[in-house]
C-alpha positions as CSV (number, residue, x, y, z in Angstrom):
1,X,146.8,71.5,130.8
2,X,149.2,73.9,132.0
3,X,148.6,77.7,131.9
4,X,151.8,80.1,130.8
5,X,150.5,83.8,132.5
6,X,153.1,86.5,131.9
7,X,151.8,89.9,133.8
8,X,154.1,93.0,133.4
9,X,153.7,96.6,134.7
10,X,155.6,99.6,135.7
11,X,155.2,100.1,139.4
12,X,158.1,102.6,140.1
13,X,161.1,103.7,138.1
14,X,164.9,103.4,139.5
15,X,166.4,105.9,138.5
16,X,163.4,108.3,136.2
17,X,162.1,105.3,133.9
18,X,165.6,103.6,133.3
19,X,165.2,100.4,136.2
20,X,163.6,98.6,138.5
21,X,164.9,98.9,142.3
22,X,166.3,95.8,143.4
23,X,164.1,95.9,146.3
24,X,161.1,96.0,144.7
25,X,162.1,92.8,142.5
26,X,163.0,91.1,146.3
27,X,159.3,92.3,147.2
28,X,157.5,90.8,143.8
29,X,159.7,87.5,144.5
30,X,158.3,86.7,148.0
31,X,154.8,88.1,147.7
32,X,154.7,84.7,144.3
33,X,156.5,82.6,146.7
34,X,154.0,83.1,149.1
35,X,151.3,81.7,146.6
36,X,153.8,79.3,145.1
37,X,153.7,77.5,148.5
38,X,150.2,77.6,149.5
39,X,149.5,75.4,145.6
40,X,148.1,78.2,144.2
41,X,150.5,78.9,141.4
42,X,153.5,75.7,140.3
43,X,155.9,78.2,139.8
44,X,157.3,81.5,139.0
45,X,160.0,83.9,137.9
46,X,160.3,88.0,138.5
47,X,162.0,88.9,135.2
48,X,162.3,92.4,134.2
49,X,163.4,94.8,131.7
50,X,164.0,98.7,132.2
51,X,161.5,100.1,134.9
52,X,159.4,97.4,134.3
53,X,158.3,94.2,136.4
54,X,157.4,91.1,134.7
55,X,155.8,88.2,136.4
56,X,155.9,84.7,135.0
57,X,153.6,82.2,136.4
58,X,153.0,78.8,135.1
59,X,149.3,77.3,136.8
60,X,146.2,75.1,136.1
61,X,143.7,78.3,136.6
62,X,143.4,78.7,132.5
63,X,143.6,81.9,131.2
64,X,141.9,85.2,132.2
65,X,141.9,83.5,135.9
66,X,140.5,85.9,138.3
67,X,142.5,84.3,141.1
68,X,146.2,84.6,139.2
69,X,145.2,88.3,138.0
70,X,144.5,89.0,141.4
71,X,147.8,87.9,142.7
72,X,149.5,89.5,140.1
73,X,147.3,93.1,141.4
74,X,147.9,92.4,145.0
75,X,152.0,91.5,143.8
76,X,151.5,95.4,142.3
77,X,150.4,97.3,144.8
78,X,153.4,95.7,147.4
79,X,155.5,96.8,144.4
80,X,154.1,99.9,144.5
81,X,154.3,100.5,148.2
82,X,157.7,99.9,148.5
83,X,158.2,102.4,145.1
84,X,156.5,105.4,146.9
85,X,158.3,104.4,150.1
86,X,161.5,104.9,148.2
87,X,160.3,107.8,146.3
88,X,161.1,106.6,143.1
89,X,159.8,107.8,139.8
90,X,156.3,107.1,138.6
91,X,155.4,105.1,141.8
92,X,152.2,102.7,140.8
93,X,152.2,104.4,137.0
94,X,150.8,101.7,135.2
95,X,147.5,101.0,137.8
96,X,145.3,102.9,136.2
97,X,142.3,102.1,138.8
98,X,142.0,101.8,142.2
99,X,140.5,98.4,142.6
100,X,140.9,95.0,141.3
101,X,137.3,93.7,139.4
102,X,138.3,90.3,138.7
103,X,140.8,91.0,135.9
104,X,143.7,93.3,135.7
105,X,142.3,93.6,131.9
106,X,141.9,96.7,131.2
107,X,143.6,98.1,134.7
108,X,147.4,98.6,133.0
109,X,149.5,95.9,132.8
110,X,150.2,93.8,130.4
111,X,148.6,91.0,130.0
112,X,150.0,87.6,127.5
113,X,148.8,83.9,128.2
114,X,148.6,80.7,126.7
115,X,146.9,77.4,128.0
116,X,148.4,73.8,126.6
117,X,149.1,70.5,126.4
118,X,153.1,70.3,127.5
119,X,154.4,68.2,124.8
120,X,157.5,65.6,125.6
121,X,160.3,68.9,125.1
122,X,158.6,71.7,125.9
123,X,161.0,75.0,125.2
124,X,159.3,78.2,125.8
125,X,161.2,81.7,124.9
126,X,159.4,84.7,127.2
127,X,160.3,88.3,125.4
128,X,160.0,91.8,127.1
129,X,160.3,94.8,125.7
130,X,160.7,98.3,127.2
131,X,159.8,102.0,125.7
132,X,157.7,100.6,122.7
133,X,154.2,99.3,122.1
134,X,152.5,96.3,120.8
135,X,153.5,97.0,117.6
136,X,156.7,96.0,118.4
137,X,155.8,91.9,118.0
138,X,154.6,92.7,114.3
139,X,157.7,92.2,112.2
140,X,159.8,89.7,114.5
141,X,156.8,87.5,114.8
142,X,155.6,87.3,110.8
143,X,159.7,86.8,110.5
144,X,159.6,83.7,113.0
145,X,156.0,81.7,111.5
146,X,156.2,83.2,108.1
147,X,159.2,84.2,106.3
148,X,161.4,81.3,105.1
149,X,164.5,83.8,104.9
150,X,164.5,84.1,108.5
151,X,163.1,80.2,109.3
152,X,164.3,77.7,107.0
153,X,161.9,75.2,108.9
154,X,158.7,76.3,106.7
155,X,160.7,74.9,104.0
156,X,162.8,71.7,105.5
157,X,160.4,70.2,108.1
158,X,157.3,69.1,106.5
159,X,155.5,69.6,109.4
160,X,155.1,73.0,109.1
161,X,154.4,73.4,105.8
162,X,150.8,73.6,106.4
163,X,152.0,77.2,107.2
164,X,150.4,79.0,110.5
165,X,146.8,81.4,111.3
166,X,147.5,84.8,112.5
167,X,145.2,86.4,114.4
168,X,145.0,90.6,114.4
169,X,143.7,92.8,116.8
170,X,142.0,95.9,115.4
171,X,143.5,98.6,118.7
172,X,140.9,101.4,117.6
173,X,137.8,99.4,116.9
174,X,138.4,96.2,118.6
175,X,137.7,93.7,115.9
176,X,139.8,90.7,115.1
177,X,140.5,88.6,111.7
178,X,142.3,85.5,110.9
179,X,144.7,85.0,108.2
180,X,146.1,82.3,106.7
181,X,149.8,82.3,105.5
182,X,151.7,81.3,103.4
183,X,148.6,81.8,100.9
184,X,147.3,85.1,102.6
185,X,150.3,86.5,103.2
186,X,150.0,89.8,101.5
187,X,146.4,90.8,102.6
188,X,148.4,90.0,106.5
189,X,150.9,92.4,105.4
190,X,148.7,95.4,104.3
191,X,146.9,95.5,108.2
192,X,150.1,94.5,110.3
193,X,152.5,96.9,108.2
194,X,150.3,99.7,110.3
195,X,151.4,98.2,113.6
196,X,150.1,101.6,115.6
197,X,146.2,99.7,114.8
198,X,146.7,96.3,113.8
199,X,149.0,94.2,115.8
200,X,149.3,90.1,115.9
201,X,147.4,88.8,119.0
202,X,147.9,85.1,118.4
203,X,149.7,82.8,116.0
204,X,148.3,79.2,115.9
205,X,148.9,75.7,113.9
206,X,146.5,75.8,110.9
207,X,142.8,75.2,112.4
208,X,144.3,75.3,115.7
209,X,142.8,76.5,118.7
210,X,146.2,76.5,120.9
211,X,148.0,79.5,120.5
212,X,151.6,78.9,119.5
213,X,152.3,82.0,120.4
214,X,150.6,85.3,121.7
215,X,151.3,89.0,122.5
216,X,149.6,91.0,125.3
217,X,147.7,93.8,123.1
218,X,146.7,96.5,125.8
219,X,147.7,100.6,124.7
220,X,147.5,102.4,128.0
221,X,146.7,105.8,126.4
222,X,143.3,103.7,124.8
223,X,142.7,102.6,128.5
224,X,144.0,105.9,130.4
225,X,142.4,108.4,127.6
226,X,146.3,110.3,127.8
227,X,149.3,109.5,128.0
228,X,150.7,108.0,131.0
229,X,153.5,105.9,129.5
230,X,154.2,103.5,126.5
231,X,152.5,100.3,126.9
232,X,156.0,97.5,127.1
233,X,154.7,94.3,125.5
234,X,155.4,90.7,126.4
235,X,155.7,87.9,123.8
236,X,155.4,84.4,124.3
237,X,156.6,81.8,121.9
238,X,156.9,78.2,121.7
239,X,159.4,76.8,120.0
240,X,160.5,73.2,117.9
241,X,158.8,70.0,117.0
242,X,156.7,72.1,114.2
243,X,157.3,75.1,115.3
244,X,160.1,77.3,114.3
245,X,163.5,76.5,116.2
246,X,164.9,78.1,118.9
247,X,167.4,79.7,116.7
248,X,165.2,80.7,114.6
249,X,163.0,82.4,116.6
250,X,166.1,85.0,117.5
251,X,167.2,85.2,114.6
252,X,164.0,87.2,114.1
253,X,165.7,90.1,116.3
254,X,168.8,90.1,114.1
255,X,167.8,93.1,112.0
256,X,166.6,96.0,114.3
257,X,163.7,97.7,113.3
258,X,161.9,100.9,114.1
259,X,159.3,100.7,117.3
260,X,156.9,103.4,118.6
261,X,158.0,104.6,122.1
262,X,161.5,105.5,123.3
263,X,161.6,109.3,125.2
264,X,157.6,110.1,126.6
265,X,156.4,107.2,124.4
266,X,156.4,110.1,121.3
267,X,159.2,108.8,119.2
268,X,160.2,106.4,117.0
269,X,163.5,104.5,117.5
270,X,164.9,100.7,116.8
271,X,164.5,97.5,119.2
272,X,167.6,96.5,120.5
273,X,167.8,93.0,121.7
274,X,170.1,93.0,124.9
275,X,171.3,90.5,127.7
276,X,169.4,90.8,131.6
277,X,172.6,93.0,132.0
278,X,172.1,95.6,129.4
279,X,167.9,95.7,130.4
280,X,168.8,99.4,131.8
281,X,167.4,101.9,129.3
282,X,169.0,105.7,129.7
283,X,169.9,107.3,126.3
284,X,166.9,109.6,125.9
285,X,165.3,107.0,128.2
286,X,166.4,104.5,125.6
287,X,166.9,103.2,123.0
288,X,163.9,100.8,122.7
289,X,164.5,97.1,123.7
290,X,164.2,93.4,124.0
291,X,165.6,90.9,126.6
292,X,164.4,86.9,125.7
293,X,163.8,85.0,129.3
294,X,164.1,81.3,128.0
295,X,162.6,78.4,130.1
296,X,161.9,74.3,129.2
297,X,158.5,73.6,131.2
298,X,158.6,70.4,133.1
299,X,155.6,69.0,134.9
300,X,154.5,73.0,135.1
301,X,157.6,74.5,136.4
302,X,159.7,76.6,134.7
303,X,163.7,75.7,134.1
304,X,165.4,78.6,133.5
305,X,165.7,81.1,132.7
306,X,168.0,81.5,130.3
307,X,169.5,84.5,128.8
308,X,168.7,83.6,125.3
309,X,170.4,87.6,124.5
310,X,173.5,87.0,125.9
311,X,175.5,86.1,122.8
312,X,178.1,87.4,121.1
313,X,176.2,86.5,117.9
314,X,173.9,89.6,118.3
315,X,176.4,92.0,118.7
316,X,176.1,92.7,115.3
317,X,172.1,93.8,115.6
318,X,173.0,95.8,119.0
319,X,175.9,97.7,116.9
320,X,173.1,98.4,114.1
321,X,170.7,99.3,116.7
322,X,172.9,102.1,118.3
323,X,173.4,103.7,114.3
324,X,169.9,104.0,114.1
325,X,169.7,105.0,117.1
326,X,172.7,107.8,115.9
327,X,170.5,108.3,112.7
328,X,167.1,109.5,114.7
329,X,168.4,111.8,117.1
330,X,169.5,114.0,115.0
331,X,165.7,114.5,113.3
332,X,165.1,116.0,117.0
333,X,161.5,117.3,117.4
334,X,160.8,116.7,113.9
335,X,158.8,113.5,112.1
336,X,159.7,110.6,111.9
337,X,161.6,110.2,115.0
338,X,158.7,112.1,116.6
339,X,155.4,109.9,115.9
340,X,153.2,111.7,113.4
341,X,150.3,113.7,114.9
342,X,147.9,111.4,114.8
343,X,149.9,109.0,117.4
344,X,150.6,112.2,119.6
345,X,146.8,112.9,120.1
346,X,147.3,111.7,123.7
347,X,150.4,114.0,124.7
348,X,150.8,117.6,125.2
349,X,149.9,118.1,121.4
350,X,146.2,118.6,121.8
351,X,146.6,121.4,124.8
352,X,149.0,123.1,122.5
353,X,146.6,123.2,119.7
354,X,144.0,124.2,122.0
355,X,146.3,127.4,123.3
356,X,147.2,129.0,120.1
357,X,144.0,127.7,118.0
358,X,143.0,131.3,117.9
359,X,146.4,132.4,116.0
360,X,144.8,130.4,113.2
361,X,143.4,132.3,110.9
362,X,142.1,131.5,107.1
363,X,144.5,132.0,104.7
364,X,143.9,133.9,101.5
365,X,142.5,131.5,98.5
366,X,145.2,130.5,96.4
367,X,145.0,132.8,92.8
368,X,145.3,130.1,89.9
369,X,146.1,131.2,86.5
370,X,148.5,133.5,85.2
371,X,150.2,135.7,87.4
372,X,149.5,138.7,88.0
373,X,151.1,142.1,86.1
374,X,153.5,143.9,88.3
């Protein structure tokens, strides 16, 4: 069994929240290679996209391994050292505590794994996203294992036919539920269409324990109790031999849609899917986006990655991303580029509301009935 760990946090931002300091990637690089040669992990990669640091590890620890979360704290906190040393923005942001207590759970990052058999291919396709939420994963993933407009396999390869389980995550009361699709499709649809509660956590063969994919599901502000940043999911998804295609599962990223995040996490704008090259966010901290780190694992380690992004063919999606984009700004502080109040509960809102609740006074009943005679 080999175990796919993908860690991600925001130790430091390069310049405000729109990179990573090259520097700090150099740091994250030889702090794994370090454990890479003592046998403690087979292999690794530093990915990243915006200000944030992604660290892919492939081992045989299984998941929730206090060891590899360790590393990946201790990985952090050199991050972070080098982040205040350079002054940069937001030094150590997403390390909520102080301490690691045998997972970093719970502590900030995010956290997505998967534990399997490699089978005789084995083509993996790693996504990070930047200035959005776990949401994010909703539409793309129910597009890759369950909508036959986007993956003509659940229609030509019999071996999917059987369909897939997806497995929610209730964010606010911490419950999860199976479905079944295609035949419980729609009652999937009425939880994950509220992607601010219900997101996908894993997506498995029918009756399957394996996860064929999985999202990491933590929402800093239900961790932190405010706001201290939007919480920049991972996704990791296995691809062919019953399983949707490579090509398939990007074409899922071909239509943008509209993610929780962008400027202070309070806004809503569309997920662009870019190349390593165009990982930088700075319009309004912005817009939202994607970048797909492709690997094939062999005998544990990772070959790759591949920019699975850099195409031509998605030019298209990044055009209709950027007139979205166009179409949002203009709503400026007004809904629904700015989440509805509701989401904003763990911003500035509530010590507004708590300055000028005294200017609220009862208003007069309303007078039904015919009006009144001048």
């Amino acid at each position: 069994m080999i175990t796919l760990s993908v860690i991600k946090a925001d130790t430091g931002g390069f310049v405000g929240h729109s990179a990573v300091h090259p520097e700090m990637m150099r740091t994250a690089e030889a702090e794994l290679q370090k454990r890479k040669d003592k046998g403690i992990i087979e292999d690794f990669c530093v990915g990243r996209v915006g200000d944030d640091i992604a660290l892919i590890m492939t081992h045989r620890h299984g998941v929730d391994s206090e060891l590899v979360h360790g590393i990946a704290w201790e990985v952090f906190q050199a991050t972070t050292a080098v982040a205040k040393e350079l002054k940069l923005y937001g030094a150590g942001q997403d390390l909520l505590k102080d301490a690691f207590a045998g997972t970093i759970k719970g502590l900030g990052p995010g956290v997505a794994e998967m534990e399997f058999e490699e089978r005789p291919s084995e083509p993996v396709i790693v996504f990070l996203g930047d200035k959005t939420s776990p949401g994010a994963w909703n539409l793309p993933v129910y597009r890759m294992f369950a909508d036959p407009f986007n993956t003509p396999g659940l229609v030509i390869d019999p071996k999917m036919h059987g369909g897939f389980d997806f497995e929610i995550l209730d964010l606010r009361e911490n419950k999860v539920a199976r479905f079944h699709t295609p035949s419980e499709s729609y009652d999937l649809l009425t939880f994950i269409g509220s992607p601010s509660r219900f997101v996908i956590r894993n997506v498995y063969q029918p009756g399957g324990t394996e996860p064929v994919a999985t999202t990491s599901t933590q929402r800093l502000s239900l961790i932190a109790g405010k706001y201290v940043g939007k919480d920049d999911p991972v996704l990791i998804v296995r691809c062919q031999s019953g399983l949707p295609a490579v090509g398939e599962v990007l074409e899922a990223f071909t239509q943008p849609h509209f993610v929780e995040g962008w400027m202070r996490g309070s806004h809503c704008g569309p997920l662009m899917p870019v190349g390593f090259d165009q990982a930088n966010t700075s319009r309004f901290d912005g817009p939202p986006r994607v970048v797909a780190y492709g690997f094939q694992i062999s005998q544990g380690k990772l070959v790759g990655p591949r920019d699975m992004f850099d195409d031509p063919g998605f030019d298209k999606a990044r055009q209709t991303a950027l007139e979205m984009a166009e179409m949002m700004r203009r709503m400026g502080p007004f809904e629904p580029h700015r989440l509805p109040l509701e989401e904003m509960e763990y911003t500035a809102m509530p010590e507004v509301m708590r300055r000028v609740a005294d200017r609220f006074k009862s208003a007069a009943p309303v007078v039904h009935g015919a009006a009144r005679s001048r």
